[in-house]
C-alpha positions in Angstrom: 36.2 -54.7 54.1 39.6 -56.6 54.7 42.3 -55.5 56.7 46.0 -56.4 56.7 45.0 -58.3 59.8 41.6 -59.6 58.8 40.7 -63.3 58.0 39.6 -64.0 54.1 36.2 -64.4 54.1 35.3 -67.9 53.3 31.8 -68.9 50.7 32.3 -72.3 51.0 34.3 -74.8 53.0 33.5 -79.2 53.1 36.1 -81.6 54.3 37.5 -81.3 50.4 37.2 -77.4 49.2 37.1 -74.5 50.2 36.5 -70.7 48.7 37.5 -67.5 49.6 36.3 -64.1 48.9 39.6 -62.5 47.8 40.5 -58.8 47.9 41.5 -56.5 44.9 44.9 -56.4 45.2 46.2 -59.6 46.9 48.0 -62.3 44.8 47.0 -65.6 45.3 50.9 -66.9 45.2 54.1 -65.8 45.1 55.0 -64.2 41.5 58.4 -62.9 40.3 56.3 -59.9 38.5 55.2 -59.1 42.1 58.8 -59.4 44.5 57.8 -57.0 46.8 54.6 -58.5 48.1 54.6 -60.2 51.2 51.0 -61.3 51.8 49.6 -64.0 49.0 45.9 -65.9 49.5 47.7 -69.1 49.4 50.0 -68.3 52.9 47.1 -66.4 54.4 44.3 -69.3 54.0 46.6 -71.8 55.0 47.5 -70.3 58.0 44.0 -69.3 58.5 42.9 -72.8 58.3 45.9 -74.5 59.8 46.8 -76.6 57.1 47.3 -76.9 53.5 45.5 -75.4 50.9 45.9 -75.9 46.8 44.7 -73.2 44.7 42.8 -74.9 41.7 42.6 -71.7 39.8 43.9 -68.1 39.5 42.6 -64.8 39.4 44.7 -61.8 38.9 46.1 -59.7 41.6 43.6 -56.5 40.8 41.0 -59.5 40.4 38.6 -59.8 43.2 36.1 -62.4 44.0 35.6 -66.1 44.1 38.9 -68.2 44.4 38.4 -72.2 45.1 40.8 -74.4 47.1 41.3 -78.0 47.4 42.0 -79.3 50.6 44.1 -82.3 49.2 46.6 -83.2 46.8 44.3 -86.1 45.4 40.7 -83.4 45.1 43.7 -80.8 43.6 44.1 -83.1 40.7 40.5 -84.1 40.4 39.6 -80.3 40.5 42.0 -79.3 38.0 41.3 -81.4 35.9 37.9 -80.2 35.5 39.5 -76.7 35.4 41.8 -77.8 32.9 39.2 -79.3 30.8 36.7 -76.5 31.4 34.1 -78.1 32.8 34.1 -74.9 35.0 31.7 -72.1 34.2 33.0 -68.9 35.9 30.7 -65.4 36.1 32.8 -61.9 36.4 31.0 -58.8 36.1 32.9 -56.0 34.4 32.4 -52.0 34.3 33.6 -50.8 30.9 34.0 -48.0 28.7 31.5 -46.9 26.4 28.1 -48.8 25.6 29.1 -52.6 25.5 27.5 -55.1 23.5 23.8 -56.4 23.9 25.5 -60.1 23.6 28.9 -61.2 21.5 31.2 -63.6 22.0 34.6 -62.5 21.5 37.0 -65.3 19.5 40.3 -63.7 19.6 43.7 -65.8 20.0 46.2 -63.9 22.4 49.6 -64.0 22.6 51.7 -64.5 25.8 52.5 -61.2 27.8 55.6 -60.0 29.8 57.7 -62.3 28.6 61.6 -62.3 30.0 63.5 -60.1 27.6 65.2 -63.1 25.2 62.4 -65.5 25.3 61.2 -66.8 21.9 57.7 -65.2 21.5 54.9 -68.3 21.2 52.3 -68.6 18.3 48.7 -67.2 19.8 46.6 -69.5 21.4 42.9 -69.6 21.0 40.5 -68.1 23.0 37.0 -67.1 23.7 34.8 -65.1 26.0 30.8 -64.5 25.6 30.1 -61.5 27.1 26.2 -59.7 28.2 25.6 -56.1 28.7 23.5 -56.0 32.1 23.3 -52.2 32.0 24.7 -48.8 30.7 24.8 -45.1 32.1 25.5 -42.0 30.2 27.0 -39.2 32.4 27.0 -35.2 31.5 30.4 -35.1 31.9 33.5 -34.4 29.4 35.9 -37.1 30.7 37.7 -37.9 27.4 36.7 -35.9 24.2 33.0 -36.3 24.0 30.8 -33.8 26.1 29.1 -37.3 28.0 30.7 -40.4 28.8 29.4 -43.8 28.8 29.6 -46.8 31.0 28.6 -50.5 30.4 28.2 -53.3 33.4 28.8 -56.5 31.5 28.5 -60.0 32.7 31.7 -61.9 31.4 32.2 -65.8 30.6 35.9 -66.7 29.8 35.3 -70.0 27.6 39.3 -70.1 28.0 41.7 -69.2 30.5 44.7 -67.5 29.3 46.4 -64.6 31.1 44.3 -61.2 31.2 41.9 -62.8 28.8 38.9 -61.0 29.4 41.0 -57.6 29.8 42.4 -58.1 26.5 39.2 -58.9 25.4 37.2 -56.4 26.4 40.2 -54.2 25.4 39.8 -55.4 21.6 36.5 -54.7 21.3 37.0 -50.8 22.3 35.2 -51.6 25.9 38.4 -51.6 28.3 37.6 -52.2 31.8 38.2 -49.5 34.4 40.6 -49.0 36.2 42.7 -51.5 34.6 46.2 -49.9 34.0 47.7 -51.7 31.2 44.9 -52.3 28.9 42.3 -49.5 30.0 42.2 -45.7 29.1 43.6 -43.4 32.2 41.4 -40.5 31.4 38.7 -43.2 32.1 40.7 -44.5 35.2 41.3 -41.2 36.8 38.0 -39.6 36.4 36.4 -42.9 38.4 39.5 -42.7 40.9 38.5 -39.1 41.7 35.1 -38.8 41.4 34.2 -42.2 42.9 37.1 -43.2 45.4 37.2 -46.4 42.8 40.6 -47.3 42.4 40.9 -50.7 41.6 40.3 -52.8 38.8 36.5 -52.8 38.1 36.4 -56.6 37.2 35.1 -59.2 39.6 34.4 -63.0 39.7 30.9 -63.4 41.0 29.8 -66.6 40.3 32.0 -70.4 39.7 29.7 -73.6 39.1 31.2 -76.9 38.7 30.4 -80.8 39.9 31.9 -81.6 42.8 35.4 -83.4 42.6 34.5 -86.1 45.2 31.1 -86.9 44.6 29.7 -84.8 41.5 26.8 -83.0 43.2 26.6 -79.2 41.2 28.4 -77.1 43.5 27.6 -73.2 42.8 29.7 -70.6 44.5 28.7 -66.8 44.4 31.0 -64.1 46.0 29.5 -60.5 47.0 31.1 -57.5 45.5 33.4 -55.2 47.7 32.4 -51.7 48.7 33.5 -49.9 45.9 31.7 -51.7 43.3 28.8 -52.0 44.8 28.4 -48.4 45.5 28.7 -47.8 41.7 25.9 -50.0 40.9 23.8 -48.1 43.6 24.6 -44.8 42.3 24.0 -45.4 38.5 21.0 -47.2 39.1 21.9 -50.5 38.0 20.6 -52.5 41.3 17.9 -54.2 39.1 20.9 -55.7 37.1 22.5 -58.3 39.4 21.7 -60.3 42.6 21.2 -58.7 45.3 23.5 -61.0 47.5 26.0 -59.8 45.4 26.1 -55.9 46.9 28.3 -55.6 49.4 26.7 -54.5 52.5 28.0 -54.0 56.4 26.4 -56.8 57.8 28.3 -58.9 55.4 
């Protein structure tokens, strides 16, 4: 696991990108929704490194997993621009309310959230995400108003990349995530906070494939799950369902 003090685990690093592992719970840059933070992925990578670093993506604060860098301003451009014409495929896997979908992909324009109070509210813009279900559980336990409650692991592509999309997504579709605090159920949440230790935000980005910026090669970076997500996969059974890289173990 990370510590305050601990380096970010790097996937990948050339002489033009690099990847971290990030934590739940860090942002990757400074955010006026966030004032009181004082650590940010962006600070701690560049001191880490000792020198600059340009984020080519985001991922949300109780986001964890795969985060790419560019190393220069020139690759920065180049790699957002694939970003920005989404050239990028991106895997998250999910843990979800309720028995997800076998396969659907979710076309649902979202509005902007948290805006300032007086801004003019935007029209919806469009976006998609396909979405798998990789397994489910059923558990002999009341947690909401049915005498069992079911869980879904789904695998999660976000065809678009607007704020909280696949949250909201998932959300729409009666499937919220766990643990998420604005768009989930906290019966849901609690239960897997007490019973589990499982706190965070049950969404992770696993997997980003893309060319290369400099010289086009496919470049495929996987990230491992943390502790806490990987110990709910072992316990309901669901190691058959993803890599096995991707559970977080202590040699890791």
């Amino acid at each position: 696991m990370t510590s305050a003090s601990s380096p970010l685990p790097l996937l990948y690093r050339d002489p033009w990108l690099v990847a971290i592992n990030k934590p739940a719970g860090l942002l990757v840059h400074r955010s006026p929704i966030d004032r009181h933070e004082t650590r940010f992925a962006l600070q701690l990578l560049r001191d880490q490194l000792g020198q600059r670093v340009f984020p080519l993506h985001r991922l949300d604060k109780p986001t964890s997993g795969v985060l790419l860098f560019a190393l220069t301003p020139e690759v920065a451009r180049l790699g957002g621009e694939a970003f920005y014409q989404q050239q990028v495929e991106k895997t998250y896997l999910a843990l979800v309310r309720g028995y997800g979908p076998q396969e659907q992909l979710i076309d649902h324009p979202l509005r902007e959230e948290d805006l300032p109070p007086g801004a003019q509210e935007s029209p919806a813009q469009e976006a998609q995400t396909r979405v798998r279900c990789l397994a489910r559980v059923e558990l002999p336990v009341a947690v909401d108003k049915y005498p069992q409650s079911r869980y879904s692991l789904m695998e999660c592509h976000p065809l678009t990349g607007r704020r909280h999309q696949i949250r909201r997504h998932l959300k729409h579709i009666s499937h919220p995530i766990i643990g998420d605090a604005k768009h989930g159920k906290g019966a849901h949440n609690r239960y897997f906070q007490q019973a589990y230790g499982a706190g965070r935000l049950l969404l992770a980005a696993t997997r980003i494939q893309l060319s290369h910026p400099v010289h086009g090669e496919p470049l495929c970076i996987d990230a491992p799950l943390d502790e806490v997500f990987s110990r709910l996969i072992r316990q309901f059974g669901w190691t058959q369902a993803v890599p096995h890289s991707w559970l977080y173990t202590e040699e890791k």
